[in-house]
C-alpha positions, 0 to 999 in steps of 0.5 A, a space after each residue: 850206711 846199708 840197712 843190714 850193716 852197723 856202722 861204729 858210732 863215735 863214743 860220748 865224750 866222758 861225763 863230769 861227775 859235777 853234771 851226771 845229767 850230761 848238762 856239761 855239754 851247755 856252755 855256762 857262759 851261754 845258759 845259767 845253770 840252776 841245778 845243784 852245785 852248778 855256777 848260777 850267773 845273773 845278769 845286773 843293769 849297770 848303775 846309773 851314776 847318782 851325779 847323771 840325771 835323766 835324760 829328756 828322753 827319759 823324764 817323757 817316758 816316765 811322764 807317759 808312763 805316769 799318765 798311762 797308768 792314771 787312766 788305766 782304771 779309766 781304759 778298763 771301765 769306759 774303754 774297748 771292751 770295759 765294763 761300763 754297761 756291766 757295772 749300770 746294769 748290775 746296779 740296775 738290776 739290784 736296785 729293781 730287786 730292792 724296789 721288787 721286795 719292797 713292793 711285795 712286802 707291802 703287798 703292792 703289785 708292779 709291773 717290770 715296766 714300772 720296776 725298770 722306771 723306778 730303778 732308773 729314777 731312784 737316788 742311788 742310781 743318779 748317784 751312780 750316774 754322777 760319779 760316773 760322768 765325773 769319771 768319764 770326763 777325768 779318764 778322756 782328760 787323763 787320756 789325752 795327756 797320754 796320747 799327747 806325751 806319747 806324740 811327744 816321746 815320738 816327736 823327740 826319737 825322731 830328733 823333732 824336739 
């Protein structure tokens, strides 16, 4: 095509009055079509048959996932990037606070130091740190179960098992 000439297009083929948006060009079988008056297809898992049970393959996948999301609670507290050290010095933080007011009202003065002390040896915080060893032991159990169910699953795709 030379830049002054014009050179005739093919014409459009004619628009489908069932898709005036030019969407008759998709082929339905390929895309589901949403918009008004258009066919809507879904895609269905195929039932499983009630008589077929699961697989040994599948009762180790859902194993894993069980014990995945046991320790997921775990993962988000003790694990890369959780929110151990957050949550101990949140709690620090407000019990110096109560331990602070409580001094002032009773026109005592303290330094930080002694504040910080008292914060860490009040009931509320070894409490807190109880609970919390209970949880930490309980997350390394729940993960161990995980990586071992997960070596397990792997062990079986590879026909070891």
């Amino acid at each position: 095509m030379s830049p002054g000439s014009r050179e005739q297009l093919p014409p459009l083929p004619p628009v489908d009055p069932r898709y005036p948006d030019g969407y008759d060009l998709i082929d339905p079988g390929l895309v589901p079509q949403t918009f008004a008056g258009a066919p809507t297809q879904t895609i269905q898992e195929p039932a499983a048959s009630p008589a077929e049970p699961p697989s040994a393959l599948d009762r180790l996948i859902q194993e894993h996932a069980e014990a995945v999301e046991a320790m997921a609670e775990g993962w988000a507290m003790y694990g890369n990037g959780g929110c151990w050290d957050d949550v101990r010095k949140s709690l620090a933080s407000a019990i110096a606070a109560r331990i602070r007011t409580t001094a002032e009202v009773a026109g005592k003065k303290l330094t930080e130091a002694a504040i910080e002390e008292a914060s860490r040896a009040h009931p509320d915080y070894v409490k807190f740190l109880d609970t919390v060893k209970a949880d930490r032991a309980q997350f390394i159990v729940d993960e161990w179960k995980a990586k071992m169910l997960e070596q397990r699953v792997r062990a079986y795709v590879a026909g070891r098992i």
